[in-house]
ZADODREN-379883 format. One record per residue (C-alpha): residue in one letter; x, y, z; residue number from 1. Coordinates in pm, 1 decimal. Example, Ala and Ser with C-alpha at 12.3 -4.5 7.8 and 13.67 -1.06 7.14 Angstrom:
(pt "A"; (1230.0; -450.0; 780.0); 1) (pt "S"; (1367.0; -106.0; 714.0); 2) 
// end
This chain:
(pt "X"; (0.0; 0.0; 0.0); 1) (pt "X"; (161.8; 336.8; -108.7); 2) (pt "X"; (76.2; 663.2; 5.7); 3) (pt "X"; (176.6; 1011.3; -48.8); 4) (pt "X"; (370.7; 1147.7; 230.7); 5) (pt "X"; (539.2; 1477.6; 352.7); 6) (pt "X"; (791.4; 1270.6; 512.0); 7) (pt "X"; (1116.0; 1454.9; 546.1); 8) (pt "X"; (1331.1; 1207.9; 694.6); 9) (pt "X"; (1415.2; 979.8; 393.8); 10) (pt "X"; (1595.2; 688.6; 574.2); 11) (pt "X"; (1769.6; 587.3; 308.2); 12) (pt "X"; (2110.0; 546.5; 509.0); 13) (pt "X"; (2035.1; 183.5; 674.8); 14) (pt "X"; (2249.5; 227.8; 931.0); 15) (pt "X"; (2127.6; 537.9; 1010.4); 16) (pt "X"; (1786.6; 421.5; 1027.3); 17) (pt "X"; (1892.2; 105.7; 1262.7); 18) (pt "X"; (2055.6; 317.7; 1494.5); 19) (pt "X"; (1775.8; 577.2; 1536.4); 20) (pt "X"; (1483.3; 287.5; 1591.0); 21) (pt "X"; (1749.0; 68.5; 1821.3); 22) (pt "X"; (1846.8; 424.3; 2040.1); 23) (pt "X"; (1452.7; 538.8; 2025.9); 24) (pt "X"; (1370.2; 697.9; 2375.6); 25) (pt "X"; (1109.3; 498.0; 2630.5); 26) (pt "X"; (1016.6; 826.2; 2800.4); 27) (pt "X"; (772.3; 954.1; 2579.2); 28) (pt "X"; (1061.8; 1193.4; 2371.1); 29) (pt "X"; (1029.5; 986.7; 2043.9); 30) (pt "X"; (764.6; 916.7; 1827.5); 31) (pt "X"; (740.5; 564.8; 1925.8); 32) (pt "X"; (726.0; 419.1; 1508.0); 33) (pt "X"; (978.8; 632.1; 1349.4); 34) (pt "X"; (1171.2; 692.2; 1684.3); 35) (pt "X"; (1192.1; 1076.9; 1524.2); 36) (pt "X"; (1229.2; 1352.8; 1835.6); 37) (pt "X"; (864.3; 1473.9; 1891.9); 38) (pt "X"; (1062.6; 1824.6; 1965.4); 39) (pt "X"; (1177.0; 1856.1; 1570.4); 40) (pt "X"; (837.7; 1738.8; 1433.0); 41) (pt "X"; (486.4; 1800.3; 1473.6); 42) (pt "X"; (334.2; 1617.6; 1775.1); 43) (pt "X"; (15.5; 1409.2; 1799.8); 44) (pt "X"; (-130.7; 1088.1; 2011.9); 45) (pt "X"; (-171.6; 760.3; 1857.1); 46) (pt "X"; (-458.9; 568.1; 2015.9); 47) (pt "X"; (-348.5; 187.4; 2064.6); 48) (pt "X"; (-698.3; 74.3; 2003.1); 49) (pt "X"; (-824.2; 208.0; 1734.7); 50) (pt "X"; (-1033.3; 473.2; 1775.9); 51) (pt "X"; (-1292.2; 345.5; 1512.2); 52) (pt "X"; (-1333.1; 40.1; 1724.2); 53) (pt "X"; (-1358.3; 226.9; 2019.4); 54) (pt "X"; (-1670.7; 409.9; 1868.3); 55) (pt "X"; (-1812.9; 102.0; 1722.0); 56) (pt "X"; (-1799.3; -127.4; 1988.5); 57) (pt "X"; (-1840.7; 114.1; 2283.6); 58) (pt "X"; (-1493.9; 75.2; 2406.6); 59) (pt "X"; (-1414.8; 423.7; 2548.6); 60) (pt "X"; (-1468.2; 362.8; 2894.1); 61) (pt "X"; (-1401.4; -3.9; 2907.4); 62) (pt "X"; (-1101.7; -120.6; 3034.3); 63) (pt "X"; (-797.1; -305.1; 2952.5); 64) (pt "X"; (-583.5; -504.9; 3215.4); 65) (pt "X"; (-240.1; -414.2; 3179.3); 66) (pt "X"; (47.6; -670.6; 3224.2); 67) (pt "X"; (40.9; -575.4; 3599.5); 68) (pt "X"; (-277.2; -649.3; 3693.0); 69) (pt "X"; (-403.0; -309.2; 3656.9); 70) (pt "X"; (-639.2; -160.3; 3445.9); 71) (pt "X"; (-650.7; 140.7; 3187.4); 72) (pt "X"; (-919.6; 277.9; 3019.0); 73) (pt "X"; (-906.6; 224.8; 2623.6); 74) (pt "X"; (-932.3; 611.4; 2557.9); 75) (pt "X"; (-655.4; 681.7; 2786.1); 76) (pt "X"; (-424.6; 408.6; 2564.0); 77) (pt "X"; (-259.5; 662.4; 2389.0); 78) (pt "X"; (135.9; 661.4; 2272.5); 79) (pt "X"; (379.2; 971.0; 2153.5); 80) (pt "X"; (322.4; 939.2; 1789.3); 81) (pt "X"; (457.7; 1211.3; 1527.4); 82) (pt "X"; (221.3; 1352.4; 1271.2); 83) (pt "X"; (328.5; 1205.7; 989.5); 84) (pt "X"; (278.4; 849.4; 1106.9); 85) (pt "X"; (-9.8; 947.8; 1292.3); 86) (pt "X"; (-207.3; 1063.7; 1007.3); 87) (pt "X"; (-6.2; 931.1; 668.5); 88) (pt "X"; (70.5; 640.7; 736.4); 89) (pt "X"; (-150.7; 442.1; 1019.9); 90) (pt "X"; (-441.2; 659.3; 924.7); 91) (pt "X"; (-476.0; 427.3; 586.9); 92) (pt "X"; (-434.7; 138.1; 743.3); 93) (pt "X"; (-679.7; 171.8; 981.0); 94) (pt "X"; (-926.2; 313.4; 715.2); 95) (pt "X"; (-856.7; -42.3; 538.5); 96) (pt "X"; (-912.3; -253.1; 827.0); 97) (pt "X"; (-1185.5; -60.0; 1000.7); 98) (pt "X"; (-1407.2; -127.1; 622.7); 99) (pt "X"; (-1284.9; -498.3; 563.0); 100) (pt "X"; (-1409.6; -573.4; 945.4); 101) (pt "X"; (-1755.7; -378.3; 839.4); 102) (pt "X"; (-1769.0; -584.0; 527.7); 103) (pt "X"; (-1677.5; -903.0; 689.6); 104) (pt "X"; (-1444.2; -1181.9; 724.9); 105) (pt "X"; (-1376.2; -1238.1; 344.7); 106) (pt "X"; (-1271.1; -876.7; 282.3); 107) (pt "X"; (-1053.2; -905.0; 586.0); 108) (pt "X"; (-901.0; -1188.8; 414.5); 109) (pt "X"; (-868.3; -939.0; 70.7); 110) (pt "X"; (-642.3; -699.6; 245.7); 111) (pt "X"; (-354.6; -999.7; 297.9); 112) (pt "X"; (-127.2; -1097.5; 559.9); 113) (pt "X"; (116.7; -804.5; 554.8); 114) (pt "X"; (-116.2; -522.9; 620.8); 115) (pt "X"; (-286.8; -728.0; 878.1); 116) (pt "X"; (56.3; -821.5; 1057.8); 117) (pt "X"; (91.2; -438.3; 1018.9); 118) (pt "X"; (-238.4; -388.6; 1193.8); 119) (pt "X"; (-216.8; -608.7; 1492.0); 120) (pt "X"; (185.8; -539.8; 1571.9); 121) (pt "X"; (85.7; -192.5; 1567.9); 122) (pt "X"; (-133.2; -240.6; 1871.1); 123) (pt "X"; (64.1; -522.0; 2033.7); 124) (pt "X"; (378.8; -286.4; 1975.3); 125) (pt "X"; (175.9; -8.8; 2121.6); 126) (pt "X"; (58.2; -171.8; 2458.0); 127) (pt "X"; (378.0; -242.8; 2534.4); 128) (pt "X"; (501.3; 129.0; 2486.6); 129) (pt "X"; (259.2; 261.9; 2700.8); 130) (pt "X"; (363.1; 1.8; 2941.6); 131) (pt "X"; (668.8; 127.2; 2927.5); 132) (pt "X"; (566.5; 457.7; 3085.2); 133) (pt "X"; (385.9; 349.5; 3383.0); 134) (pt "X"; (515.0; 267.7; 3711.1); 135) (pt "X"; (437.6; -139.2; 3786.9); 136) (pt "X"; (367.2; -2.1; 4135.7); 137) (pt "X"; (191.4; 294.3; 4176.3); 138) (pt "X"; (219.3; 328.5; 4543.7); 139) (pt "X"; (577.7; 365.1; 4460.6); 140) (pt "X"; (814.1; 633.1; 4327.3); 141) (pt "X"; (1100.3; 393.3; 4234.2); 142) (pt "X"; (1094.2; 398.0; 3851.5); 143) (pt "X"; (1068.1; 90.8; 3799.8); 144) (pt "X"; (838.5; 39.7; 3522.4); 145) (pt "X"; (535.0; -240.9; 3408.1); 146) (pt "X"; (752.8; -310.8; 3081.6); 147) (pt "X"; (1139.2; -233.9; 3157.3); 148) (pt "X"; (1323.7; -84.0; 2871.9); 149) (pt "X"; (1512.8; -372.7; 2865.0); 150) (pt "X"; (1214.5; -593.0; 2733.8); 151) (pt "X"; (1116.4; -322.9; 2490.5); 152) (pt "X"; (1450.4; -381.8; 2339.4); 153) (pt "X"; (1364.7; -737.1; 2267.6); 154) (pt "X"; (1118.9; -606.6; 1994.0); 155) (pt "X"; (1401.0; -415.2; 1835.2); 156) (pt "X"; (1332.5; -648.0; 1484.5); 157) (pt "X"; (931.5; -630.0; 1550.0); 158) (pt "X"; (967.7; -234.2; 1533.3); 159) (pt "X"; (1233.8; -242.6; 1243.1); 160) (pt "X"; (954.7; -475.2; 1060.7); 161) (pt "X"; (675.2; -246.9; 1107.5); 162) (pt "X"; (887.1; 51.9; 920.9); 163) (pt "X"; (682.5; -143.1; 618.4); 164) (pt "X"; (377.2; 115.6; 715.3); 165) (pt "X"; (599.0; 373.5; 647.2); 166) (pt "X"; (773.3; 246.4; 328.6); 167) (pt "X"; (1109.8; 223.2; 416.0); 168) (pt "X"; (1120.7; -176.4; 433.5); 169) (pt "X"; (974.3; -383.1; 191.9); 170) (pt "X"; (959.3; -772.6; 245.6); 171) (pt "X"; (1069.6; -976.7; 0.7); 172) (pt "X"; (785.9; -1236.7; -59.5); 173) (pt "X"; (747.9; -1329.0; 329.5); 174) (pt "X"; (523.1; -1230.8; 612.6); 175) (pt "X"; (680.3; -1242.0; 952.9); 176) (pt "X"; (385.5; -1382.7; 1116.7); 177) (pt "X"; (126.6; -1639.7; 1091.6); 178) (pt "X"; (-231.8; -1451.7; 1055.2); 179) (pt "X"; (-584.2; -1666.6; 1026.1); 180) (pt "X"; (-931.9; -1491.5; 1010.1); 181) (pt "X"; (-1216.5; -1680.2; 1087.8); 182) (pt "X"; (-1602.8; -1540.5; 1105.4); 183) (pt "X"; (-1770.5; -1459.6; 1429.8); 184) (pt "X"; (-2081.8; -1431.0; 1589.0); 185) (pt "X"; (-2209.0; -1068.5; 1692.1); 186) (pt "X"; (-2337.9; -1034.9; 2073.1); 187) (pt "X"; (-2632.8; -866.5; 2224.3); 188) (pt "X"; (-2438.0; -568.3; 2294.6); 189) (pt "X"; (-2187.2; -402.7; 2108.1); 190) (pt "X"; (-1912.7; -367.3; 2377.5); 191) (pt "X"; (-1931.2; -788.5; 2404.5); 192) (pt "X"; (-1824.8; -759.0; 2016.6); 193) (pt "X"; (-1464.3; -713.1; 2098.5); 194) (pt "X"; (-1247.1; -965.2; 2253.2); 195) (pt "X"; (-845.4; -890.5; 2275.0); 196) (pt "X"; (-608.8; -1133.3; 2361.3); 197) (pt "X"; (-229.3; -1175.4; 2393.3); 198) (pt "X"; (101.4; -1297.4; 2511.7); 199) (pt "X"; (333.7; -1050.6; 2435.4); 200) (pt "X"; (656.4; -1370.8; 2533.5); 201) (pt "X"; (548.1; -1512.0; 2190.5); 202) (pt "X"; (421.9; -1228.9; 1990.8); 203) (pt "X"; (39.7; -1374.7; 1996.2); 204) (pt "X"; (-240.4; -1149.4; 1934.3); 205) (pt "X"; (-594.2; -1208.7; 1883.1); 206) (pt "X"; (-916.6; -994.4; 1838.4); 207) (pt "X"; (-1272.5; -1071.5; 1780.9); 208) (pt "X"; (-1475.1; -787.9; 1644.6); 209) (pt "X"; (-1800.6; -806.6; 1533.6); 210) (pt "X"; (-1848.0; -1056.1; 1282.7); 211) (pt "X"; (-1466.6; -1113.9; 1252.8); 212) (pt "X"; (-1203.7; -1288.7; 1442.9); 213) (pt "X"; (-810.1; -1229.7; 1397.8); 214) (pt "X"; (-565.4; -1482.2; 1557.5); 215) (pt "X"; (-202.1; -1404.8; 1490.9); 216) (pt "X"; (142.0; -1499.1; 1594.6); 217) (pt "X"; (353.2; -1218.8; 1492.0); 218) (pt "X"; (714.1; -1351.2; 1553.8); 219) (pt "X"; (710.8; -1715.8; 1422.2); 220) (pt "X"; (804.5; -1655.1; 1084.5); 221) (pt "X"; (510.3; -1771.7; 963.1); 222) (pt "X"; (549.0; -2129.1; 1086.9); 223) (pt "X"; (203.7; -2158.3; 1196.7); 224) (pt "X"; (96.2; -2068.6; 847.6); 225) (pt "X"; (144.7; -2425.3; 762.0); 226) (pt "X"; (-146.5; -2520.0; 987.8); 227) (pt "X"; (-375.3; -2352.3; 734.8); 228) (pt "X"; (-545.1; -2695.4; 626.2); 229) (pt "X"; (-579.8; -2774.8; 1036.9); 230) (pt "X"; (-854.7; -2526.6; 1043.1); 231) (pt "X"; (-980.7; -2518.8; 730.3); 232) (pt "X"; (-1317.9; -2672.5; 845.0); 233) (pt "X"; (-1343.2; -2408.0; 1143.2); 234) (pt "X"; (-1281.1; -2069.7; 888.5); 235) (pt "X"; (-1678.0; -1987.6; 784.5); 236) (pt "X"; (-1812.1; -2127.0; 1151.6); 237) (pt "X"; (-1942.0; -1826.8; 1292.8); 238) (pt "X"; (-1760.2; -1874.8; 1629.6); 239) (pt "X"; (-1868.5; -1849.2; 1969.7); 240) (pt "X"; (-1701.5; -1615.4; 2179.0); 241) (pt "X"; (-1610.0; -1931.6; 2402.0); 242) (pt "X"; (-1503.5; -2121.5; 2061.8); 243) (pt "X"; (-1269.0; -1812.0; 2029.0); 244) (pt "X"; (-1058.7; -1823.8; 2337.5); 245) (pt "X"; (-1050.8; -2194.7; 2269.0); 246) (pt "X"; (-874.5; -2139.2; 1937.5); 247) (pt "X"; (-658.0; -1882.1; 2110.2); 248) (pt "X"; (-559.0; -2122.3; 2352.0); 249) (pt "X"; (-451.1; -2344.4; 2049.1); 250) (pt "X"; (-257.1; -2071.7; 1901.6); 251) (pt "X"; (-113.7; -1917.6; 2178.4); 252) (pt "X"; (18.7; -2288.8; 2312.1); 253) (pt "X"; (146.3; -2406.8; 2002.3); 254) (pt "X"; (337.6; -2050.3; 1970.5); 255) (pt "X"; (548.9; -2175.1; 2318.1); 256) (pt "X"; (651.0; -2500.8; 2135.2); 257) (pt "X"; (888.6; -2299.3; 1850.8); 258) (pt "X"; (1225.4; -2451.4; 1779.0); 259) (pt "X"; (1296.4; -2171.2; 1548.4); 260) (pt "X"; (1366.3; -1791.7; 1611.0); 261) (pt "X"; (1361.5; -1638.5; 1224.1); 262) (pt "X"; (1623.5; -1440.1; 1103.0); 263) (pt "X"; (1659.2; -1143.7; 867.2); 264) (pt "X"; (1883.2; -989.7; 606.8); 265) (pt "X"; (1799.3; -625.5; 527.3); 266) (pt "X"; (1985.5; -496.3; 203.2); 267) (pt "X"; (2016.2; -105.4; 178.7); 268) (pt "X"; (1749.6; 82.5; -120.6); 269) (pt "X"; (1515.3; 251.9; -186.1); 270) (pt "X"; (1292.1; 108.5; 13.7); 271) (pt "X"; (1527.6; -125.3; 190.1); 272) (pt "X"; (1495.4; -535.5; 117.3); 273) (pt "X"; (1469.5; -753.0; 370.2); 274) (pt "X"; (1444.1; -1113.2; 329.3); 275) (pt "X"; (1412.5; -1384.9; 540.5); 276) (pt "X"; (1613.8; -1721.6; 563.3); 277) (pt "X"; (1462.1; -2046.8; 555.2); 278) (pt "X"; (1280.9; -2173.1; 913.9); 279) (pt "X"; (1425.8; -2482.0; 812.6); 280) (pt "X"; (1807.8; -2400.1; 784.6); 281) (pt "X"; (2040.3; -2732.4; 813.4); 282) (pt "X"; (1823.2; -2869.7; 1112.4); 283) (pt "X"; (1594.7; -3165.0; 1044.6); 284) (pt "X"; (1437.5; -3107.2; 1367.8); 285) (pt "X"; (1058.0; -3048.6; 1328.3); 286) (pt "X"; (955.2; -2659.7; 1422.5); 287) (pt "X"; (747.1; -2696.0; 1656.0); 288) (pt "X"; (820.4; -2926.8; 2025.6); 289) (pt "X"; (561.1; -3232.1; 2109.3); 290) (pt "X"; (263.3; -3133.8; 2181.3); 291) (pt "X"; (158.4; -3215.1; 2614.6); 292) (pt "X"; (-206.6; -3191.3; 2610.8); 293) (pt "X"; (-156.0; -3130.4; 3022.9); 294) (pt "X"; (24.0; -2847.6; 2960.5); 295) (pt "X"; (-228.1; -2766.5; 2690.2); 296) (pt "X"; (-551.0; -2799.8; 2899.3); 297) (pt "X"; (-387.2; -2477.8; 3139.1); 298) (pt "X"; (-419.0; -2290.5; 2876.3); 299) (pt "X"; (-777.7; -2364.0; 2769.3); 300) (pt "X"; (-816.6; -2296.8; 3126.6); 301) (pt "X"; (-682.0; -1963.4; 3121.9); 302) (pt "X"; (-788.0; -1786.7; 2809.1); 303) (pt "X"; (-1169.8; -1913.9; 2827.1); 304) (pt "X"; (-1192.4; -1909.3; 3231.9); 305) (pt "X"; (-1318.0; -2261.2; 3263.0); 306) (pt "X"; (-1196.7; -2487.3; 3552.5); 307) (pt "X"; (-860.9; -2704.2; 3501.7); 308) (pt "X"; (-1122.0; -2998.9; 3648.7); 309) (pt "X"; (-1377.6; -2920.1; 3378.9); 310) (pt "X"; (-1121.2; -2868.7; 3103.5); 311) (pt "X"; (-918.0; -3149.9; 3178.3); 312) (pt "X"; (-927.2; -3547.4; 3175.6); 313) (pt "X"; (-642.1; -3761.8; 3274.0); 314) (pt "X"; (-498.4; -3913.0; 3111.5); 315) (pt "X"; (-510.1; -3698.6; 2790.3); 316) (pt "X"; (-837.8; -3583.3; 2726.2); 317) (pt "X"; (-881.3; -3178.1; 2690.8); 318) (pt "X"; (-1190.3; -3031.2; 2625.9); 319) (pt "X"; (-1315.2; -2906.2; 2322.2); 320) (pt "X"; (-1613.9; -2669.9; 2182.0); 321) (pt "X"; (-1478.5; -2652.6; 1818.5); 322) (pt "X"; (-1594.7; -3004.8; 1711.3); 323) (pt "X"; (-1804.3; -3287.7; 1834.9); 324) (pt "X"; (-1734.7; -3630.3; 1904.2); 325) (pt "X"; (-1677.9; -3747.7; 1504.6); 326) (pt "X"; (-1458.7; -3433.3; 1467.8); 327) (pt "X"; (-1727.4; -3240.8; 1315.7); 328) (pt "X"; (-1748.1; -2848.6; 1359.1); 329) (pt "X"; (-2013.8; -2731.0; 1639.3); 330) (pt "X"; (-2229.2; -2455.3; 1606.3); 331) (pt "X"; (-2275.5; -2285.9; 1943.7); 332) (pt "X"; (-2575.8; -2020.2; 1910.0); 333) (pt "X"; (-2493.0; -1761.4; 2127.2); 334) (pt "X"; (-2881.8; -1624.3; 2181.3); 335) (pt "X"; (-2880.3; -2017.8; 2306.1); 336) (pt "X"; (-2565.2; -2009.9; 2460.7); 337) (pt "X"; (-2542.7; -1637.2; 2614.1); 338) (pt "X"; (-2212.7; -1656.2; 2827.8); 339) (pt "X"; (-1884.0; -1536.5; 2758.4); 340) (pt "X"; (-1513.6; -1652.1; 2876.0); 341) (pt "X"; (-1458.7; -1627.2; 3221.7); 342) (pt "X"; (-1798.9; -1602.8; 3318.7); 343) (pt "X"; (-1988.0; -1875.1; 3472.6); 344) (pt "X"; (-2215.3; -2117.2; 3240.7); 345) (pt "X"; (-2609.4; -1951.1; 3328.7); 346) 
// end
């Protein structure tokens, strides 16, 4: 997707570029996608969650819990943002996303893998920013914050990678994440519509919305891509919002079990190529670890707020709301079925 700009920081030294995004500031100084000083540019706010989102499925005064165990308010998830990226560049995308969501889960599909990894890393990206700015204790005056700068560092290649918004990476025929879109069932209430998940130790991200659902894992490499055929049966079931966590469960697991961190060469242009190697590389070991459906079941248990007890049957059995019994795909009508994860079965 190309888009005029009034950019005036070309980038076209890579070096340059790399050192700017890997010495950006954590105290709210830089624009926290281009890393640019907000004192030589114009200013603005990004809002995390969209702000479309916010206004379609009531969000403004619901809140988020933070990595603490706090909670923020989604208006108030705002991050230092210049203008220019603010309004040229993740102004489109969110145009393009907040129409394909309205349209449904085929025209999500239509906009492709790289401007949805775009999408979601922008707002995993941006929670952890603003966690970066606020004190894990509160009570406390001793700095220390919810994310340390030293973990923000770890997504020096997830920031580098999202310089695709602004044009000054291109990918070379890869997507750095695996991204599936299923269907969804809508809610009695529009704030029930959205559903946001995520484990920022393996780059997962997930949001139902609507009529759509969005599961990706953003740093794989696009291993989990390969599971396409896995779910090909589950992609038009208009999921349950408990059918939802279950398949985030599945996703977010499976992310843990990785034998492969992907790697990147970046060759200076106009924009700058990166490529990346093969998952593969010399090793015939598989990429992904055994499978421990114990291990498993805790997460089932977490992300849809079931019981281990209920979730779990020794010595292997986990429990399932995605198929039945012959490994057919279950419809769960949620006017039939009106409770969500976490809450307790009416």
């Amino acid at each position: 997707m190309r888009q005029e700009s009034n950019d005036q920081t070309p980038d076209g030294d890579l070096g340059e570029l790399l050192g700017r995004l890997r010495g950006r500031g954590v105290d709210g100084s830089t624009c926290f996608l281009c890393a640019r000083r907000l004192s030589e540019v114009e200013p603005t706010s990004e809002h995390v969650m969209p702000r479309w989102a916010q206004r379609r499925y009531n969000l403004w005064n619901q809140r988020l819990t933070l990595l603490n165990g706090t909670s923020m308010r989604y208006r108030q998830l705002t991050v230092p943002c210049c203008a220019e990226c603010n309004k040229d560049r993740l102004k489109p995308i969110e145009d393009a996303v907040a129409s394909a969501v309205a349209a449904g889960s085929e025209c999500v599909r239509g906009l492709g893998n790289k401007l949805m990894f775009l999408w979601l890393g922008k707002i995993l990206y941006g929670v952890l920013c603003k966690e970066a700015s606020l004190l894990l204790d509160r009570r406390t005056a001793n700095g220390v914050t919810i994310v340390t700068p030293e973990l923000l560092r770890a997504y020096d290649v997830h920031l580098m990678l999202l310089q695709q918004a602004r044009e000054k990476i291109e990918l070379v025929d890869f997507c750095p994440g695996s991204i599936f879109v299923f269907r969804a069932q809508k809610t009695q209430e529009r704030r029930l519509d959205w559903d946001l998940c995520d484990n920022i130790d393996t780059f997962f991200i997930a949001v139902r919305m609507g009529e759509v659902a969005v599961i990706g894992v953003l740093g794989d490499g696009g291993a989990q891509q390969g599971y396409e055929e896995l779910y090909s049966d589950l992609l038009d079931l208009p999921l349950h919002p408990l059918q939802f966590r279950e398949l985030c469960a599945q996703f977010s697991y499976r992310s843990t079990l990785a034998t492969r961190v992907p790697k990147y060469i970046t060759i200076e242009g106009q924009p700058h190529q990166t490529v990346q190697l093969p998952l593969g590389g010399f090793s015939l070991k598989p990429l992904f670890d055994e499978w421990d459906p114990v291990t498993y079941a805790h997460y089932v248990a977490y992300y849809t707020g079931r019981p281990y007890a209920e979730v779990f049957q020794a010595p292997d059995r986990v429990i399932t709301w995605l198929h039945d019994d012959s490994g057919k795909p279950v419809y769960l009508d949620f006017e039939r079925y009106p409770y969500l994860p976490g809450a307790q079965e009416p």
